[in-house]
N, C-alpha and C positions, 0 to 999 in steps of 0.2 A: 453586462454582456459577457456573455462565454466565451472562450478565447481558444478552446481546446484545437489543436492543429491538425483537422481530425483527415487530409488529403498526404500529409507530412506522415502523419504518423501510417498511413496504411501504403504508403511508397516503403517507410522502411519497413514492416512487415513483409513484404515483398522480396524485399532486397538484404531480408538481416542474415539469412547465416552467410551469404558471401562478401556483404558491406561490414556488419557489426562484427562477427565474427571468425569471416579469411584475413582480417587487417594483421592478425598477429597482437592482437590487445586480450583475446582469448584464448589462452591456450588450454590442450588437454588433461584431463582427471584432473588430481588435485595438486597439477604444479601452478595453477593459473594464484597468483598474489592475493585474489580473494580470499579474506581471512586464513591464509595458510597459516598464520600464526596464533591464530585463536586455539584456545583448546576446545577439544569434543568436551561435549554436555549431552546428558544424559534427557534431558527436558527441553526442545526448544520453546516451548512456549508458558505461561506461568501454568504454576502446582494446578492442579485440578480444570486443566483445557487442555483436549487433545486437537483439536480441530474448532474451524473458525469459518464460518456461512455469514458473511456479511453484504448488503445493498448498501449502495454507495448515491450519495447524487447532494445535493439543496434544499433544505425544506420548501415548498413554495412555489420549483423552480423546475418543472417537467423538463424541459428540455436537458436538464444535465444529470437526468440520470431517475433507477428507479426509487429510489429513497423522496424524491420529491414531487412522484405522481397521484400517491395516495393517502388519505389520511394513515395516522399515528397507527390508529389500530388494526385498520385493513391490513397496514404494511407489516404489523408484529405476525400475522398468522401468514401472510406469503412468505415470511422470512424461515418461521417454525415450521414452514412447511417446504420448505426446500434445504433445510438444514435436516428433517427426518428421514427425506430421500438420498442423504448422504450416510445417516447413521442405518441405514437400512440395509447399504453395498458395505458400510466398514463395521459394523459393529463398535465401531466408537462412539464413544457419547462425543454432538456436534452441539457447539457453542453458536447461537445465533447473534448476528450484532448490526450496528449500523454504521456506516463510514459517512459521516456528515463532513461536508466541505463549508468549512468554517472561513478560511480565509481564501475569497474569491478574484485570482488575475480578474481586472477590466482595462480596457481600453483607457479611460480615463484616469490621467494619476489622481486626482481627489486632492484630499487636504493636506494629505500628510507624503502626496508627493510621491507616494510608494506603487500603485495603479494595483492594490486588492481592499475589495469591502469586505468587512465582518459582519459575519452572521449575530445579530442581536440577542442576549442572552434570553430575552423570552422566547423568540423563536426555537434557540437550543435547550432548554431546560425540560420542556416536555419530552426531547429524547433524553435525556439525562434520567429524567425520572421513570420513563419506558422502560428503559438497560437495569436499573436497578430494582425497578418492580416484576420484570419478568426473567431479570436473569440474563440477560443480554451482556456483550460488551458492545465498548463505542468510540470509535475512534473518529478523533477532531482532527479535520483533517484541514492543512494550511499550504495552501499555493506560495507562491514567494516574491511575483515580483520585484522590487525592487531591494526586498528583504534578503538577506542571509536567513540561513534557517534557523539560529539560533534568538534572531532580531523575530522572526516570523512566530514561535513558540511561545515567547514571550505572552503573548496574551490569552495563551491557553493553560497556562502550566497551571494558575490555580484550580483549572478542572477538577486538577488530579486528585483533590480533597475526594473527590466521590468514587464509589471503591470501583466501579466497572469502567472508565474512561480512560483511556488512553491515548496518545498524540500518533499522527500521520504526518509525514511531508512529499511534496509535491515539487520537483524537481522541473518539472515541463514547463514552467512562465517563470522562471529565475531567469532576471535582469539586473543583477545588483552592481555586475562591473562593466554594462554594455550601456549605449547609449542610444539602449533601443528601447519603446513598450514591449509589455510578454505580447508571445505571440508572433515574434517574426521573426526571432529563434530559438531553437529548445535548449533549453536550459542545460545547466550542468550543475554538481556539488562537488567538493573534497571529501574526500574521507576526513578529513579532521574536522568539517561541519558536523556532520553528525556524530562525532567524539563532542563537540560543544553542546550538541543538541543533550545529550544523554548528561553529559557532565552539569547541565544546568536543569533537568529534571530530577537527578540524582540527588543536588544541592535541595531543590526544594522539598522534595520526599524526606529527606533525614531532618530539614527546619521546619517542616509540619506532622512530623512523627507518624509515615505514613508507611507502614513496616509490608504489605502489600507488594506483592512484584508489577512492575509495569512494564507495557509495550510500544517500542515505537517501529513503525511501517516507515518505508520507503519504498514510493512508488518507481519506476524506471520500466521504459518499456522500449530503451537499448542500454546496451552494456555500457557503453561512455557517457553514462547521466551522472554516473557516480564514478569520479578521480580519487588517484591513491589510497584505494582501495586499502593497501598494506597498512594505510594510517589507523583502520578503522578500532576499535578498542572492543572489548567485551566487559561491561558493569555487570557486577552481579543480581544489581536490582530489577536491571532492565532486559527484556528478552527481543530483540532484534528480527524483524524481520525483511524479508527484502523479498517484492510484490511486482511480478511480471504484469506491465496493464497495459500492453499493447493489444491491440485488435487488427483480425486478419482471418487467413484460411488455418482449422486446426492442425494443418501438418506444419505449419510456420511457426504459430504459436506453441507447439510441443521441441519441434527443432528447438528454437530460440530457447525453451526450458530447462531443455535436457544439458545442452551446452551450458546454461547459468550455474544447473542446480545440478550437482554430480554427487558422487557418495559421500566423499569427507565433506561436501559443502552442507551438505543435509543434519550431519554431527553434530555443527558447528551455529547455525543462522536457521530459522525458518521461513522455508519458502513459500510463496504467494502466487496465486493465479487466476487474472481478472479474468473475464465474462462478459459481452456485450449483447445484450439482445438483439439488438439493430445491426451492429456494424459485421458481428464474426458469421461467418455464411461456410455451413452450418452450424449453427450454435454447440460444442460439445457436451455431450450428458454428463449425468454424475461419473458415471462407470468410466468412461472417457479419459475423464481431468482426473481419477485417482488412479488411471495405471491399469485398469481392471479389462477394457479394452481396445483394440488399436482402431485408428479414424484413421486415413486417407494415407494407409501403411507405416502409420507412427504411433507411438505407443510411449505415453507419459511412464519414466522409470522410475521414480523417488516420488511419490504422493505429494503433492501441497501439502500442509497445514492449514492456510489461508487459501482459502475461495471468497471471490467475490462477484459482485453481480452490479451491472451498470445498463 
């Protein structure tokens, strides 16, 4: 069972620049505590990716998303083909990938008491072997329920043996200190979670001699998904990025962008921007989501890196 909060989530759309961001938890340009202590990098994303075109969703599992409506290989050529309508407006070479939701919030805690199932490794190996026969990347992407995200990664880290795979977390059904199921409030993390998160993909990369840069995403789709921020670290192995995935009207969604992603945060972190077929009314073009033209008197400043599509 899906659990996505999906009347929650387009209330705050509605309501983020004067709920999420008049609180005073965002302040302007680059005094706001997000990574102001990071240093600027020359590369947000690893050597040889400029840009990132990825369908997100379930093998299997239409209702959550596009990655789970079509077979394997329908879905590699809608992918190549909306990643070339990217490279067409930037003249950047675009990286096509797929965002599979590995570990899924349910309603039910299960065995282990935690309320997410895993996706079974034959289910996932066929993308695995997709992303690396055509070039793809692919990020595993893990809900958290009752998990910390540290707890949550856990079962994905040996992916990372395979050169195109990389880790996701999903902040919106973390339940780990409530004595609630996901699902009846949205979640939160620390910044020093995902200092754990990275600290314990870092450990494994160097005990499997996997000399490769890797990437971990963090979803949020308000700015208080992610606490103490200032905690957060910069690994040189790992390229960070942080993934606006709310859905709503495009001038809410570029507000809420513009406000996350500012100039020095651009230096520093690469920034992410979902896409919903269904839910966002009217759906933004390419030209739109890279800045190139303004929608409903707003106008994306700092390009993504990461696009994605749901």
């Amino acid at each position: 069972m899906n659990l996505r909060i999906a009347n929650i989530k387009k209330l705050i759309c509605v309501a983020a620049a004067a709920a999420a961001f008049g609180s005073g938890t965002l302040l302007a340009g680059d005094t706001h505590p997000l990574y102001k202590d990071l240093p600027s990098i020359d590369q947000q994303l690893p050597q040889g990716i400029d840009m990132i075109v990825a369908y997100y969703g379930r093998p299997g599992v239409a209702s959550l998303g596009v990655l789970g409506q079509y077979p394997i290989d329908t879905l590699k050529s809608i992918i190549k083909k909306k990643a070339s309508e990217y490279t067409g407006i930037t003249g950047k070479s675009v990286t096509p990938g797929f965002d599979v939701i590995y570990g899924l919030a349910t309603a039910d805690p299960g065995a282990d008491k935690d309320y997410i199932t895993h996706l079974s490794d034959e289910k996932l190996q066929p993308y695995i072997d997709a992303a690396e026969h055509d070039g793809f990347v692919l990020f595993i992407d893990a809900q958290l329920g009752k998990n910390t995200p540290q707890q949550a990664v856990k079962h994905i880290l040996k992916y990372l043996d395979h050169h195109n795979v990389h880790i996701a977390i999903d902040p919106e059904f973390e339940v780990s200190n409530l004595n609630v199921a996901p699902g009846k409030q949205i979640g939160q993390i620390e910044g020093e979670w995902i200092n754990e998160v990275q600290e314990a993909m870092s450990r494994y990369m160097k005990e499997h001699h996997i000399t490769e840069e890797k990437m971990l995403l963090v979803h949020m789709f308000r700015h208080t998904m992610v606490l103490s921020k200032t905690a957060i670290r910069k690994y040189d192995n790992i390229k960070l990025i942080m993934n606006l995935d709310g859905h709503g009207s495009p001038k809410l969604k570029i507000d809420i962008y513009n406000q996350m992603y500012t100039e020095g945060y651009q230096k520093r972190v690469a920034g992410g921007f979902k896409l919903f077929f269904k839910e966002d009314h009217p759906l933004m073009t390419p030209k739109q989501v890279m800045g190139q033209e303004s929608v409903q008197n707003a106008t994306v400043k700092y390009p993504p890196k990461f696009i994605n599509y749901q």
